[in-house]
N, C-alpha and C positions, 0 to 999 in steps of 0.2 A: 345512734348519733355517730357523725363521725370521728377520726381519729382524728384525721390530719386536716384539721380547718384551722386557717391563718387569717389574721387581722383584717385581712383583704379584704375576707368573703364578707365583711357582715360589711352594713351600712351605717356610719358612725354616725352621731346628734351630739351635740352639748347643747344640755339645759339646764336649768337652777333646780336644784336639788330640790325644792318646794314643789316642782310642775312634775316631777317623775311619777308620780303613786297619779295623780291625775291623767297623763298623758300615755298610761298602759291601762287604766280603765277604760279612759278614751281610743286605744287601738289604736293610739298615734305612733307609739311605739311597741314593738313586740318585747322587750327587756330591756331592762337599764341595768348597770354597774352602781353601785353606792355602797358608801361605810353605812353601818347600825349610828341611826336608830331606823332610818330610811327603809329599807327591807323587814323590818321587824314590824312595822308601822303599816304597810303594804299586806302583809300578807295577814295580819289581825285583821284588815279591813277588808280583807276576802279576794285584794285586788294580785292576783297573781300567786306564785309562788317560788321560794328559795329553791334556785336548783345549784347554788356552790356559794360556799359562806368562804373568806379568809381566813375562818380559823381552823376551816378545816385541812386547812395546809401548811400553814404556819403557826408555828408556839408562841410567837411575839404578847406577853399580857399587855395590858396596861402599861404603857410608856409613858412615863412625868422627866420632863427636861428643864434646866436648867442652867444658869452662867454658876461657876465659881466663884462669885462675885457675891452673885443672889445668895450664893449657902452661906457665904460668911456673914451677909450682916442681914440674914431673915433666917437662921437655922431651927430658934424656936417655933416661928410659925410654920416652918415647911415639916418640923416633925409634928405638930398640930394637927397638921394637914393630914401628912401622911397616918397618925393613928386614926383619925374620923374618916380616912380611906378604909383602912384595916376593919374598921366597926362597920361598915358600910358593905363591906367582903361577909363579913359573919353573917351580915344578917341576909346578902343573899342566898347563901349556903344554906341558913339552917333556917328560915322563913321567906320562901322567894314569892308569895303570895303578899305575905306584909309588905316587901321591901317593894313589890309591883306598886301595889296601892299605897306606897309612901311617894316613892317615882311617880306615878299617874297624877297626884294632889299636886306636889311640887311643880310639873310640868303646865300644867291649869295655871297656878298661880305665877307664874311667868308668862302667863298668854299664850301657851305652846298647847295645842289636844292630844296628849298623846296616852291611848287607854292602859288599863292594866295587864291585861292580854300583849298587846305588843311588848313591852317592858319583860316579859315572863318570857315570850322570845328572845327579846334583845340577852337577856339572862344567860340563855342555854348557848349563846353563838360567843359572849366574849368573857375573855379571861380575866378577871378584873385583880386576879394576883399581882403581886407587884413584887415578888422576887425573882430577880433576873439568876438564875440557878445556871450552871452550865451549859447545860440542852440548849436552852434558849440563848445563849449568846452563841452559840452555835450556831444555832438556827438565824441569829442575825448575820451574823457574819456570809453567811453559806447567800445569802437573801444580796450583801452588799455586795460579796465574788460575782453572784446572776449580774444584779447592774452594771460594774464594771467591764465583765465580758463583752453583755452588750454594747458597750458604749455610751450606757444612760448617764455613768458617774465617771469622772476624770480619774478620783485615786478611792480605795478602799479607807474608809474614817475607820479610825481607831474607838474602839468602842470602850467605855468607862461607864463601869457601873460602881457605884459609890454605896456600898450596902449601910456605912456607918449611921446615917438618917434613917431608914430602916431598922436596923438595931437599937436607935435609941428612941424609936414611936410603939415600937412591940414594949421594951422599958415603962415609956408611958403609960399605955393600956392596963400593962401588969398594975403597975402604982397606983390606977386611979380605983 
């Protein structure tokens, strides 16, 4: 492959995220770009394969945002939240077959097919930590300098990670 191929060289499409896994079995397209679950879902289904994930280059986990506004008058449910995230981290860690087939049932039961195999993918490709540790704001930052350089972004945002939600949903876990 080569080194130096530029945006140029390929032939660009937009399509709805639902036609992509279709429209490379069909040979419509030779590759699509897409977030997980999209590639995870594609290649359990035999339809292609990953040749570069995002996470393989970026430390970015799980990002949850929110207003200042929202923490002050929903802090119990967002730490709620945050520990049945944390229990949902555990259990892909230490049973990623269960947590597949809990994901695959839930996913059905919403009207979505999406099997246990993709999900055990989706698994291995993202980070579903949710502590923003140094590295990783590092690595956001370093992500938000690329944009600005370019010109994609006007100024560099100031990034704020508020670990106190965090500390008191691990609190929870512990208590319950």
């Amino acid at each position: 492959m080569e080194d130096n191929l530029s945006w140029d060289d390929f032939n660009w499409v937009n399509l709805n995220i639902e036609d992509m896994i279709s429209a490379l079995d069909a040979g419509t397209i030779q590759a699509f770009t897409a977030w997980e679950p999209t590639p995870g879902i594609a290649e359990a289904q035999g339809v292609g394969k990953i040749l570069r994930t995002y996470g393989d280059i970026a430390l970015v986990p799980v990002s949850l945002h929110t207003t200042l506004d929202y923490i002050e008058n929903h802090r119990e449910d967002i730490v709620k939240f945050l520990a049945a995230h944390l229990d949902k981290v555990e259990m892909i860690e230490t049973d990623p077959e269960g947590a597949a087939e809990l994901a695959a049932q839930a996913a059905s039961e919403s009207g979505s097919e999406v099997s246990a195999d993709a999900f055990l993918k989706i698994f291995e490709r993202i980070n579903f930590s949710i502590d923003f540790n140094d590295e990783v704001l590092a690595s956001i930052n370093d992500t938000a300098q690329f944009l600005y350089d370019q010109g994609k972004i006007d100024t560099i945002p100031t990034i704020r990670a508020d670990k106190s939600l965090l500390i008191e949903a691990i609190e929870l876990r512990e208590s319950s």
